[in-house]
C-alpha positions as CSV (number, residue, x, y, z in Angstrom):
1,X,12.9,-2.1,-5.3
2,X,11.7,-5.7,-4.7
3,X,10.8,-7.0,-1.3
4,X,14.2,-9.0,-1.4
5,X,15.9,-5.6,-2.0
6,X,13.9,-4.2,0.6
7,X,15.2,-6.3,3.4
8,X,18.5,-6.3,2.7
9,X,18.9,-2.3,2.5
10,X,17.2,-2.9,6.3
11,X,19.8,-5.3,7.4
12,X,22.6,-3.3,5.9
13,X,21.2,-0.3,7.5
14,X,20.2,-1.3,11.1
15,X,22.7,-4.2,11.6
16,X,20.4,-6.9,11.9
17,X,20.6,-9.9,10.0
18,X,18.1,-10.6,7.3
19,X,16.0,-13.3,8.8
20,X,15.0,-10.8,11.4
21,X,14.2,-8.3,9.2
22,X,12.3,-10.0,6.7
23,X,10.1,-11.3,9.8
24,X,9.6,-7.9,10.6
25,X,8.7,-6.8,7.2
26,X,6.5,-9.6,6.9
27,X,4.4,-9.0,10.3
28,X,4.0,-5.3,9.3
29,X,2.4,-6.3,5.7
30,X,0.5,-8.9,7.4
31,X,-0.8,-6.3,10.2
32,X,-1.6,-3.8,7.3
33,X,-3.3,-5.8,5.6
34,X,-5.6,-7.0,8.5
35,X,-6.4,-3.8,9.5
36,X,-7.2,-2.9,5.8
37,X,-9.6,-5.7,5.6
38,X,-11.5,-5.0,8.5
39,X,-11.9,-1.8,7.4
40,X,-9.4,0.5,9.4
41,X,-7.0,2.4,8.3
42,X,-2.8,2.4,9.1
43,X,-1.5,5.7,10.3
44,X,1.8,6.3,10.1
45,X,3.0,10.0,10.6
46,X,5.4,11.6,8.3
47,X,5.1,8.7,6.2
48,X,1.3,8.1,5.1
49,X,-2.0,6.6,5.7
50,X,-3.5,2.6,4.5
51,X,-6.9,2.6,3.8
52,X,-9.5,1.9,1.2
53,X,-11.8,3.3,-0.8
54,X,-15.2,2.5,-2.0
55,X,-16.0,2.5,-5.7
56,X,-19.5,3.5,-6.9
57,X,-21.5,0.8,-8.9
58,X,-21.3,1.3,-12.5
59,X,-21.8,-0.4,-15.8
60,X,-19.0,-1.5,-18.2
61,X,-18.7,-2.6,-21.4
62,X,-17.3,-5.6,-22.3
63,X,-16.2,-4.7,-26.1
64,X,-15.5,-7.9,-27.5
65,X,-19.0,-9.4,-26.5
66,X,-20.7,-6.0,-27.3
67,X,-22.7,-6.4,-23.7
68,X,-23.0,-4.6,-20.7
69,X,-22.2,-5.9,-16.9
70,X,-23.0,-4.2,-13.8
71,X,-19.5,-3.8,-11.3
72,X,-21.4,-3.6,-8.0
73,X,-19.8,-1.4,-5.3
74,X,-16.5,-2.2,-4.0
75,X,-14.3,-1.9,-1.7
76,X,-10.2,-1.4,-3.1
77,X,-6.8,-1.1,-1.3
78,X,-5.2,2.5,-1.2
79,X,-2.8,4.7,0.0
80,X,-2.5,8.7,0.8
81,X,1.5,9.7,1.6
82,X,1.8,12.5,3.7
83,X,2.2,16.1,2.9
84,X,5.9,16.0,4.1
85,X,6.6,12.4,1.8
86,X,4.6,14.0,-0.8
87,X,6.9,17.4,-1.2
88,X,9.9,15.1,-0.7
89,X,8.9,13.6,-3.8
90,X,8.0,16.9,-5.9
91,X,11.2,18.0,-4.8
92,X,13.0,15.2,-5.2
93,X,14.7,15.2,-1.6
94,X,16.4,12.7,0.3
95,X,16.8,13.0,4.1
């Protein structure tokens, strides 16, 4: 599902017209994303959590060059669904 098809399943859904619910779609992305940067995380219950993760430094290979480059530590986007979204999916249920 794209962002386009996103908004208009909303509209269809609530009643609104698109242009309000693509600005509300757009705030909330923006406001996750803000919080994600600054380091806090988005908690929404029932559906999941925003945060990040830190990944260790390490040294990769670059294959075609036959060297070695050191990835320093790093912060990277992620996402934990909640138990409740997460057995939805094993079982495959829609509410």
């Amino acid at each position: 599902m794209t962002k386009a098809e996103l908004i208009n399943s909303i509209a269809i859904q609530t009643g609104y017209d698109q242009v309000t619910i693509s600005q509300v779609v757009e705030s909330f992305m923006a406001t996750v994303k803000k919080n994600i940067i600054k380091g806090e995380a988005v908690y929404l219950r029932g559906f999941g959590t925003f945060g990040t993760k830190t990944r260790a430094k390490k040294v990769a290979r670059n294959i075609s060059k036959q060297t070695s480059i050191v990835v320093p530590e790093h912060r990277v986007p992620s996402f934990k669904p909640s138990s409740f979204f997460a057995e939805a999916v094993k079982e495959n249920k829609i509410d």
